[in-house]
C-alpha positions as CSV (number, residue, x, y, z in Angstrom):
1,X,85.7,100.4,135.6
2,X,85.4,101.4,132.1
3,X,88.6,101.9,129.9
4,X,87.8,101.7,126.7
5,X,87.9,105.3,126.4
6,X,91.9,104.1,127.4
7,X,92.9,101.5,125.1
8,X,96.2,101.6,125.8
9,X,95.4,101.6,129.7
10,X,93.5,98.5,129.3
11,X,95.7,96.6,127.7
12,X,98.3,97.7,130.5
13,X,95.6,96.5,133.0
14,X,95.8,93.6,131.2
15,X,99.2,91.1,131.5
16,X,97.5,88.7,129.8
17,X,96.6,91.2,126.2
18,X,99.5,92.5,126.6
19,X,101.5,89.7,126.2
20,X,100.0,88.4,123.2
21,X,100.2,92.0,121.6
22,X,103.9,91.6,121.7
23,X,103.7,88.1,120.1
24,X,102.2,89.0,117.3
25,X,104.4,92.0,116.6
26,X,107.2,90.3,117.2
27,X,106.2,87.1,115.0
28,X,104.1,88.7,112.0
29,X,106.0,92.1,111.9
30,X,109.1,91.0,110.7
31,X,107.7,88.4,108.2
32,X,105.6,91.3,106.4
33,X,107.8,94.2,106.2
34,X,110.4,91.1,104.8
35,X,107.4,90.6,102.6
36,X,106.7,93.9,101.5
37,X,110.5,94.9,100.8
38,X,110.4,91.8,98.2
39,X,107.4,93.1,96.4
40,X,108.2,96.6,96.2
41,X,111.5,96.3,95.0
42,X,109.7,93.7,92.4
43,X,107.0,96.5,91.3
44,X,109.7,99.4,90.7
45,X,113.2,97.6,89.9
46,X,112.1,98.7,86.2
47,X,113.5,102.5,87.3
48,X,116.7,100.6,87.8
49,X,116.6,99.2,83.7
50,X,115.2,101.9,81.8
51,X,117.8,102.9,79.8
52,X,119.0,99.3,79.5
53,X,115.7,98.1,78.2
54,X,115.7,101.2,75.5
55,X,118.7,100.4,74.2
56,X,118.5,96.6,73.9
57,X,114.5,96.5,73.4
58,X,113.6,100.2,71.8
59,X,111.1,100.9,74.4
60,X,111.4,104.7,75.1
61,X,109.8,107.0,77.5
62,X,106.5,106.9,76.6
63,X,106.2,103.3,76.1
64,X,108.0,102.8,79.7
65,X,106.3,105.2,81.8
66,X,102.8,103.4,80.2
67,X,103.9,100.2,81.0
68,X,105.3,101.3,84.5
69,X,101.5,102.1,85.5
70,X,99.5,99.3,83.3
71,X,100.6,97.3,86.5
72,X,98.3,99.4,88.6
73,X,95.5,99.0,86.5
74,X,95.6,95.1,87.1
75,X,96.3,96.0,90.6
76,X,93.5,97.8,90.7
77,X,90.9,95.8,88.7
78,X,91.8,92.6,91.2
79,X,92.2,94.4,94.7
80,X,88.5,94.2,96.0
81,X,88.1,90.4,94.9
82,X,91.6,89.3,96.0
83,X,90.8,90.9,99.3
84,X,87.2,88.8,99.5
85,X,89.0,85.7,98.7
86,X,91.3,86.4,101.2
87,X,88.8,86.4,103.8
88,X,87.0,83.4,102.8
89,X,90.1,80.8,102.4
90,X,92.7,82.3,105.5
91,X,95.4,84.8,104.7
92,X,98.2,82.0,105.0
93,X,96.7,80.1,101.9
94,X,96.6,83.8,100.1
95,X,99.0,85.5,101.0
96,X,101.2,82.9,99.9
97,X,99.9,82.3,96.5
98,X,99.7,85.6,95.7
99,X,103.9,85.8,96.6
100,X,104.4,83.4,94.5
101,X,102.2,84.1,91.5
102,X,103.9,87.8,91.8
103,X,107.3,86.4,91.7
104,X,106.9,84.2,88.8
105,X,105.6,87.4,87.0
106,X,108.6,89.2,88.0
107,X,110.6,86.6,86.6
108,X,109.2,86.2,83.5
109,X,109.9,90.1,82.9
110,X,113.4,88.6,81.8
111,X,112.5,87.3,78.7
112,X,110.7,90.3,77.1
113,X,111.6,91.1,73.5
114,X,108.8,94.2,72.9
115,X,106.7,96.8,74.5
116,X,104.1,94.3,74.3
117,X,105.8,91.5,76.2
118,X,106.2,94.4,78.5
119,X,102.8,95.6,78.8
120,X,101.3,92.2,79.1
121,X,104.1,91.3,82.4
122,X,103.0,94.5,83.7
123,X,99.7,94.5,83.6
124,X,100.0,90.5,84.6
125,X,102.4,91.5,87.5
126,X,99.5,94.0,89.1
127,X,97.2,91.2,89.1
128,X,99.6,88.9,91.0
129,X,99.9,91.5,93.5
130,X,96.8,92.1,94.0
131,X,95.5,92.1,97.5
132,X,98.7,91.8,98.8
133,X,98.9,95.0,100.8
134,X,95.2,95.3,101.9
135,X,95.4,92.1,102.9
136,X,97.9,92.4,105.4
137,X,96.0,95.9,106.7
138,X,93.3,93.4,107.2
139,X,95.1,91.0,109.1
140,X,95.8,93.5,111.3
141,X,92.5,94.2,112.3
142,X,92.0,90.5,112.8
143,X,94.8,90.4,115.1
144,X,95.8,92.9,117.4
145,X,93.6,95.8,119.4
146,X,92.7,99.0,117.9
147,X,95.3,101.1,119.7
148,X,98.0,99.2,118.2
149,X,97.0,99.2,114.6
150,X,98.4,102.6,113.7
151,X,102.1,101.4,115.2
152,X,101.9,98.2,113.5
153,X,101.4,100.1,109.6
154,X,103.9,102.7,110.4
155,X,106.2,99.6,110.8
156,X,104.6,97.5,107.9
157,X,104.8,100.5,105.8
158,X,109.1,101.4,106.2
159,X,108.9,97.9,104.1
160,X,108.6,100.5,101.2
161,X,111.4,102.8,101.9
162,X,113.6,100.1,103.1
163,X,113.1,98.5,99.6
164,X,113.5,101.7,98.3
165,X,116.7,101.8,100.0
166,X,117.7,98.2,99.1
167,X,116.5,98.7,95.7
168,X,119.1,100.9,94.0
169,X,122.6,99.2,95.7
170,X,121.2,95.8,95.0
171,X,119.3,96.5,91.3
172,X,123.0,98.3,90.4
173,X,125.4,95.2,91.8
174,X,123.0,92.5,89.7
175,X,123.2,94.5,86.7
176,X,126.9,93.6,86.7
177,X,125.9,90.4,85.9
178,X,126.3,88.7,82.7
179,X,126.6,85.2,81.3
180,X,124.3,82.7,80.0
181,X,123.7,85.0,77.2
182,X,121.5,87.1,79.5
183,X,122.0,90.8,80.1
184,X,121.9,92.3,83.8
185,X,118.8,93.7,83.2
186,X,117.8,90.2,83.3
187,X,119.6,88.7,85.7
188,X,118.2,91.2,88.2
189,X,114.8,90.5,86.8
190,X,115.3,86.5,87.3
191,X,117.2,87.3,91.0
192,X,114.7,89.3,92.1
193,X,111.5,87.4,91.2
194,X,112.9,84.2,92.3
195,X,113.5,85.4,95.4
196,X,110.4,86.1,96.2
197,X,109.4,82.5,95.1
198,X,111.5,81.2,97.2
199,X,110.2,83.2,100.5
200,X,106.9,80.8,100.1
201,X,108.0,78.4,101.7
202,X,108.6,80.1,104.9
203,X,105.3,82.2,105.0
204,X,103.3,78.9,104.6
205,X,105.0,77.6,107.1
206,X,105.2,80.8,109.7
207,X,101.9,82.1,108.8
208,X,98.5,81.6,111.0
209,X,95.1,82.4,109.6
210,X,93.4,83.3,113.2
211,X,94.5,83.5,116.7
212,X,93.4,80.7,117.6
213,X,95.5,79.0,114.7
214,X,98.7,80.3,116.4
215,X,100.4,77.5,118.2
216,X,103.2,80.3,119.8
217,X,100.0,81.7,121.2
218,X,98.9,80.2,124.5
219,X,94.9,79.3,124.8
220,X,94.8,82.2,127.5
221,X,96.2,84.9,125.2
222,X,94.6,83.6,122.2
223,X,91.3,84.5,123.8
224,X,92.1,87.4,125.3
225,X,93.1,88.7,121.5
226,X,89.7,87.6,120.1
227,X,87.7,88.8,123.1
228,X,89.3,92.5,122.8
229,X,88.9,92.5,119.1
230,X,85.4,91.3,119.6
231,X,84.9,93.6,122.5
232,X,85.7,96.7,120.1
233,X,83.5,95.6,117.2
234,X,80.4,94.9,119.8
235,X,81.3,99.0,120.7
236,X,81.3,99.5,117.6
237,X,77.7,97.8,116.8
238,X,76.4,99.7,119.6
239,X,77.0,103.2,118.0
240,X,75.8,101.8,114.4
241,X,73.1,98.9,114.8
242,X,72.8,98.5,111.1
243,X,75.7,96.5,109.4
244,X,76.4,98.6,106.6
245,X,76.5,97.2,103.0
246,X,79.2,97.5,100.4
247,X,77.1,99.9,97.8
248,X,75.9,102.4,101.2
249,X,79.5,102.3,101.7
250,X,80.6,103.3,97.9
251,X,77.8,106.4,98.5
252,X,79.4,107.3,101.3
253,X,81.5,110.6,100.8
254,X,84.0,109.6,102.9
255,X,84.8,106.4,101.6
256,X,85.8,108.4,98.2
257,X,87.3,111.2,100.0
258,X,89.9,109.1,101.7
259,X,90.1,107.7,98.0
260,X,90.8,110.9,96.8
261,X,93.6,111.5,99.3
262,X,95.4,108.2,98.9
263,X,95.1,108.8,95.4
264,X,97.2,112.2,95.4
265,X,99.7,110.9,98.3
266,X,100.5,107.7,95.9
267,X,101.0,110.2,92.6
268,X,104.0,111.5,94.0
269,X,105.5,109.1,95.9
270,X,105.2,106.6,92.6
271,X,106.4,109.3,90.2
272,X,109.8,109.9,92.7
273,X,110.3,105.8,92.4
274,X,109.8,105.8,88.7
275,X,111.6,109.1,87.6
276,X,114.5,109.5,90.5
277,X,116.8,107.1,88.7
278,X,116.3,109.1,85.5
279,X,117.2,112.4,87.5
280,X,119.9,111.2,89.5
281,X,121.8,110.1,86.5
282,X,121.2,113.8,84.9
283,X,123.7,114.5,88.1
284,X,127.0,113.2,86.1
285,X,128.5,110.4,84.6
286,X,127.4,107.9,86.9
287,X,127.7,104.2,86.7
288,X,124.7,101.6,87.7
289,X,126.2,101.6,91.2
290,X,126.7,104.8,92.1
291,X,122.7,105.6,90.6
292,X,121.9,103.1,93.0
293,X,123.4,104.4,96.1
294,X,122.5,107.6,95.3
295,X,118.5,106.5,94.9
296,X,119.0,105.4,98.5
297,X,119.1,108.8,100.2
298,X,116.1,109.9,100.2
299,X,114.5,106.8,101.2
300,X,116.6,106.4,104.2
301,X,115.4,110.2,105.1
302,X,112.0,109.2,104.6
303,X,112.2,105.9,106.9
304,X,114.0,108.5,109.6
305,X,111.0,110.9,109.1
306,X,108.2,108.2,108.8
307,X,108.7,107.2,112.9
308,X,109.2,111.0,113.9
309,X,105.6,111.9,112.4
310,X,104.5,108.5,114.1
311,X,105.8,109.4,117.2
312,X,104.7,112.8,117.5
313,X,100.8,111.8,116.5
314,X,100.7,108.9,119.2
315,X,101.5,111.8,121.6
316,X,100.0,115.1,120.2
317,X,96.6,113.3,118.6
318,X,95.1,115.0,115.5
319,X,95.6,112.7,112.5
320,X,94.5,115.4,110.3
321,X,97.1,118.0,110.9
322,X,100.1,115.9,111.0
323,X,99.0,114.1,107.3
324,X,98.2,118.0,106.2
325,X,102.2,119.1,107.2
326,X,103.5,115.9,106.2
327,X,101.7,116.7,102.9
328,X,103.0,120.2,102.3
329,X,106.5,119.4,103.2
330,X,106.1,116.9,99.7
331,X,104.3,119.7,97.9
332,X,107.7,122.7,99.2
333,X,109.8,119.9,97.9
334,X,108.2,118.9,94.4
335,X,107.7,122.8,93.3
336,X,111.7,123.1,94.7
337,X,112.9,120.6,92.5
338,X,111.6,122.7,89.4
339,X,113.8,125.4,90.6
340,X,117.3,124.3,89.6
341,X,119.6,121.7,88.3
342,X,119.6,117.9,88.5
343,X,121.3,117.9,91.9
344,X,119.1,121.0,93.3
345,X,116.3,119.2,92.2
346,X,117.7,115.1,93.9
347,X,118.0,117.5,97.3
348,X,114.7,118.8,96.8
349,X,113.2,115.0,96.1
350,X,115.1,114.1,99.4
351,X,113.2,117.0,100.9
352,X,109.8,115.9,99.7
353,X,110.3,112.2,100.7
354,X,110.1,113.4,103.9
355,X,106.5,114.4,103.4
356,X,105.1,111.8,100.8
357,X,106.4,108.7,103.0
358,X,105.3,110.0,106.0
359,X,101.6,110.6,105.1
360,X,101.0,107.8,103.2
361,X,102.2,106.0,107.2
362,X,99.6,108.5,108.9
363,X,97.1,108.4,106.5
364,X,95.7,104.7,107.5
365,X,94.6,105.0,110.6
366,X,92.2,107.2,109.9
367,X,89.8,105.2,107.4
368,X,90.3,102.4,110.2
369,X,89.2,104.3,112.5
370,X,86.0,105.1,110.4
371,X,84.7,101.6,108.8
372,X,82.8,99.0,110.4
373,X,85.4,95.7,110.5
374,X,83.0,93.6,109.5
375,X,83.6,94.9,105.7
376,X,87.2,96.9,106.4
377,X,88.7,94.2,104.5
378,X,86.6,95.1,101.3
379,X,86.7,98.7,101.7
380,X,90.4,98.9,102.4
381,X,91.3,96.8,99.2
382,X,89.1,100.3,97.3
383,X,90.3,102.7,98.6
384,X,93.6,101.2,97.8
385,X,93.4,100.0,94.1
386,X,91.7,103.4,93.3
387,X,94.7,105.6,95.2
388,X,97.1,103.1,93.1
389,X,96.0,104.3,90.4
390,X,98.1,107.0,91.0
391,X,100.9,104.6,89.8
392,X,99.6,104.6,86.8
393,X,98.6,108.5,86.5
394,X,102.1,109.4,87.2
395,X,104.6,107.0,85.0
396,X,102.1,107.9,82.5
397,X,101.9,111.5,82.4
398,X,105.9,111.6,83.1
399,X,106.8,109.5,80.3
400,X,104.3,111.4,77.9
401,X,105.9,114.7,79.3
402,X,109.9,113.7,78.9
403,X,109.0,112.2,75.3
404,X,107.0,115.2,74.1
405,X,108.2,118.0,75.6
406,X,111.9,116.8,77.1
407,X,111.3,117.8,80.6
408,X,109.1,116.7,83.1
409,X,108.8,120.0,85.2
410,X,104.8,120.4,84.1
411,X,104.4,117.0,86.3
412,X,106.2,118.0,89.2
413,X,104.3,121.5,89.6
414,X,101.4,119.0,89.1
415,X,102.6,117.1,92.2
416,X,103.0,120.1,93.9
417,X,99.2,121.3,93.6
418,X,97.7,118.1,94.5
419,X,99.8,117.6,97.9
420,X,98.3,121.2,98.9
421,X,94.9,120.0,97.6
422,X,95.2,116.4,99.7
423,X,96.4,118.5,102.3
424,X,93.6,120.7,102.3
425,X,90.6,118.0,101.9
426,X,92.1,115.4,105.0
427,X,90.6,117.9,107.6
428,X,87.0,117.2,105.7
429,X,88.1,113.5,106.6
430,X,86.4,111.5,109.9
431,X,88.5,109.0,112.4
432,X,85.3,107.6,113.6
433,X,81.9,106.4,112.3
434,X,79.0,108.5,112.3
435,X,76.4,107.3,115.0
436,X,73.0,106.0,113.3
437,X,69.9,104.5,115.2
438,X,71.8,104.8,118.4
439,X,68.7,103.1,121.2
440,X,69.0,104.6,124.7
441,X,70.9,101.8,126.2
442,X,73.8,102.3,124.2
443,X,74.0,105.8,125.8
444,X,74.1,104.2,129.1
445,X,77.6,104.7,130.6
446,X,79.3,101.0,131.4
C-alpha cells in the first residue's frame, strides 16, 4: 500500500517511527526553545537599556537604532558559511560554539564606553549568532519526517515570544542591580551573556549530531528515522533527477520571493522589540519593572495566537492563506497604533503581535516544502540572513525617524504597507518543487 500521499498515516502504521518521533521531540525540543529564549533575549535586551545607555554613554536615537541593526548585518554576512560548517563538523560541535562565542559577545557589551564599542559588540554579536537558527531548521530536516517539521518550528519558534515574555520582567529586576561599580545596565548585560555560556556545557553533552549518534535512540528506531528521511528525499529525486546547485537556486524566483516575505514579516516584528520599550514608557511614569511587565503582553498574546494559526493550518491546509491573514492582522494593527495615544497605540502593538508572530511560525514550512534537502541547509541560512536584515532596516529607519522628526508614525505606516504587500506576494509562493526531467517510471504509481 502506498501512503506517502499520508504521512501522518504512515507514521501511525508505523509503532516503530512513531516512537522515535516522540523521542526526538521530547529530547531536542526542549533543549532548543531553552536555547533560542537565551539568544533572543541576548539580541534585544538593548530595548531594555536605551535610555540608560544615553544617559551614562551619550548614545541617542540614531546612534542606538544603528547599532540595534549592525548586528544583523554580521548576522547576515556569516549565516550561509556558518550553516556549511555546520554541516560538515556535526551540529553538536557548532551549535555549541556558536552559544558560547554569542554569549561572551553579549557579555562583553558591559564594558562599552562609546557608540563605537557599541557598534563593534553589535556587529561582533551577529557574527556569533550566526547560523544559529538555520541551523537548528536544518537539524530538523535531518531528524524527524516531513509531516512533523512544521509542528516542530511552531514550537522552536514560541522560544521568541517566550523570551520576549521573559525579557522585560527579568531585563527590569537586573537593572536593580548595582555594586562593583557597575551599573544595571551592566549587570544585566554580564547576567545575561554568561548565562548563555554556561548552557554549553549541557548542549555538548545532550546534543547528538545524527540518529544514529543518539544513544536514547534504539538501533530499530534509529533506522527507521533515517530510512523515512531517506525515503522522502529518494521521492523527492524522483520528481527532480538533477540535484540542483546553489547559483540555479539564487536564480530561482522563488528562493528570493520567500526572501522577500521573510524580509517584510521580520521588519515589523524587530521594530515592535526594539521600539515597544520606548512606547510603553510614553504610557506614564513607569519604573524598569513595570516597562518590563508591561513589554510582556503582547508576547504572551502572540505565543497564544502562534498555536491557534498552527492548529487551524494542520487541519484546514492552505499555507498561503493563513500567512496572508496572519499578515494583515499585523498590518490592521501597525496602521492602528498611528491612530492615538501611547496606550491606544501598546493595544494596537498587542493586536499586531498576533499577526507578525504567527506568520513568521507559518511561513517555514513552505520553503521546506519547496527545496531539495540536499542543499536546505544552505538555502535556509539565505533566505534567513537576507529577511534579517529587516533587523537592521527597522532600528535603523526608527531611530533616524524619532531623532529627526520626534515620532516614529512614518515607520509604522511603513510596516503597515509591507504586511499587505507580504501578504499579497505569499500566494505567488510554491510548497513544493517544480517537477523537471520527470522519466516515465517515476510516473508509475507504487
Amino acid at each position: 500500500m502506498n501512503t506517502s500521499s499520508n504521512p501522518s498515516a504512515a507514521h501511525a502504521n508505523d509503532p516503530v517511527l512513531a516512537r522515535a518521533i516522540q523521542k526526538v521531540k521530547r529530547h531536542v525540543l526542549p533543549l532548543f526553545v531553552i536555547m533560542f529564549i537565551v539568544n533572543y533575549i541576548d539580541r534585544v535586551n538593548i530595548g531594555f537599556v536605551r535610555t540608560h545607555m544615553e544617559h551614562d554613554l551619550g548614545i541617542g536615537a540614531a546612534a542606538y537604532g544603528f547599532g540595534a541593526g549592525l548586528f544583523f548585518i554580521g548576522y547576515a554576512l556569516f549565516e550561509v558559511p556558518s550553516n556549511m560548517l555546520l554541516q560538515k563538523v556535526g551540529a553538536r560541535i557548532w551549535l555549541t560554539r556558536i552559544m558560547f562565542t554569542w554569549g561572551i559577545t553579549a557579555t562583553l557589551m558591559a564594558f562599552i564606553q562609546n557608540e563605537t564599542h557599541f557598534y563593534i559588540l553589535r556587529f561582533l554579536l551577529g557574527v556569533a549568532e550566526a547560523g544559529f537558527f538555520p541551523g537548528v531548521i536544518y537539524y530538523f530536516t535531518r531528524w524527524l519526517p516531513g509531516a512533523e517539521r512544521g509542528k516542530a518550528i511552531a514550537i522552536f519558534l514560541s522560544g521568541s515570544a517566550l523570551a520576549s515574555l521573559i525579557s522585560g520582567p527579568l531585563s527590569g529586576l537586573l537593572l536593580q542591580i548595582t555594586g562593583m561599580g557597575l551599573h544595571g545596565w551592566q549587570w544585566m548585560y554580564i547576567i545575561e551573556g554568561m548565562a548563555s555560556v554556561f548552557l554549553c556545557g549541557f548542549v555538548w553533552y545532550w546534543l547528538d549530531s545524527k540518529p544514529h549518534d543518539a544513544k536514547w535512540l534504539s538501533r530499530e528506531e534509529q533506522d527507521a528515522l533515517v530510512n523515512e528521511i531517506d525515503r522522502e528525499q529518494r521521492e523527492r529525486d524522483a520528481v527532480n533527477t538533477v540535484k540542483p546547485s546553489m547559483l540555479t537556486l539564487l536564480k530561482d524566483r522563488q528562493i528570493m520571493l520567500f526572501c522577500a516575505i521573510y524580509f517584510c514579516i521580520q521588519l515589523t516584528i524587530y521594530a515592535a522589540t526594539f521600539w515597544l520599550p520606548s512606547i510603553i514608557k510614553k504610557m506614564g511614569d513607569l519604573s524598569d519593572m513595570q516597562v518590563g511587565f508591561f513589554n510582556s503582553i503582547p508576547w504572551l498574546i502572540s505565543i497564544i495566537a502562534m498555536y491557534a494559526f498552527a492548529s487551524l493550518a494542520s487541519r484546514f491546509k492552505y499555507q498561503q492563506a493563513w500567512i496572508a491573514t496572519a499578515l494583515l492582522i499585523a498590518a490592521l494593527g501597525m496602521f492602528l497604533s498611528t491612530t492615538g495615544g501611547p496606550i491606544f497605540a501598546f493595544i494596537a502593538i498587542c493586536f499586531a503581535a498576533i499577526g507578525f508572530k504567527s506568520a513568521s511560525a507559518l511561513f517555514w514550512p513552505i520553503p521546506q516544502g519547496y527545496l531539495d534537502a540536499r542543499i536546505a541547509a544552505a538555502v535556509i541560512a539565505l533566505i534567513n540572513s537576507i529577511g534579517n536584515l529587516g533587523g537592521f532596516v527597522a532600528p535603523t529607519t526608527f531611530g533616524f525617524l524619532e531623532q529627526t522628526t520626534g515620532s516614529i508614525q512614518g515607520g509604522l505606516y511603513g510596516l503597515a504597507g509591507t504586511s499587505i504587500i507580504a501578504a499579497i506576494i505569499v500566494f505567488f509562493a510554491k510548497t513544493k518543487p517544480t517537477p523537471t526531467a520527470v522519466p516515465p517510471a517515476a510516473l508509475q504509481p507504487a
